[in-house]
Residue, then its C-alpha position, 0 to 999 in steps of 0.5 A: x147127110x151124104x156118104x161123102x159128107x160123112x166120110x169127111x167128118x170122119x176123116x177130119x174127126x180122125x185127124x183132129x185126135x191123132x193131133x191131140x195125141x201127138x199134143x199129149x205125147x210131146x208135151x210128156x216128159x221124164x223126170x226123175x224115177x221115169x215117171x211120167x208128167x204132162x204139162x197139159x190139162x189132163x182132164x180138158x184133154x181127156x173130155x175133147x178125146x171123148x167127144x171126138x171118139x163119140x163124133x166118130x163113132x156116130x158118123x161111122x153109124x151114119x156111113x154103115x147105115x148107109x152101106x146097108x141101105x144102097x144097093x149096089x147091084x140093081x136087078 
């Protein structure tokens, strides 16, 4: 995989779970008490959350080791 490639997945990966968040947060509401209840699947979110945080993670791997292994300045 090419940096460029990686830096994309990332960045779509990064897109992906600020949208399931901003899904968690707005299906939230208050009742009574202020206690907190959501309308979504809590476990169906919490598991794509999981994977798109794994997701990240791996690619963030590829990219360092990819850092690591070019070097910038030639001799």
């Amino acid at each position: 995989m090419k940096l460029a490639e990686a830096l994309a997945q990332r960045a779509a990966a990064v897109r992906r779970v600020e949208q399931l968040r901003a899904r968690v947060v707005g299906s939230a509401r208050y009742q009574e008490g202020e206690e907190l209840l959501s309308a979504l699947p809590v476990a169906e979110l919490r598991a794509q959350a999981d994977l798109l945080a794994k997701e990240i993670r791996e690619v963030d791997t590829l990219i360092q080791r990819t850092n690591w292994e070019i070097d910038l300045i030639e001799d």
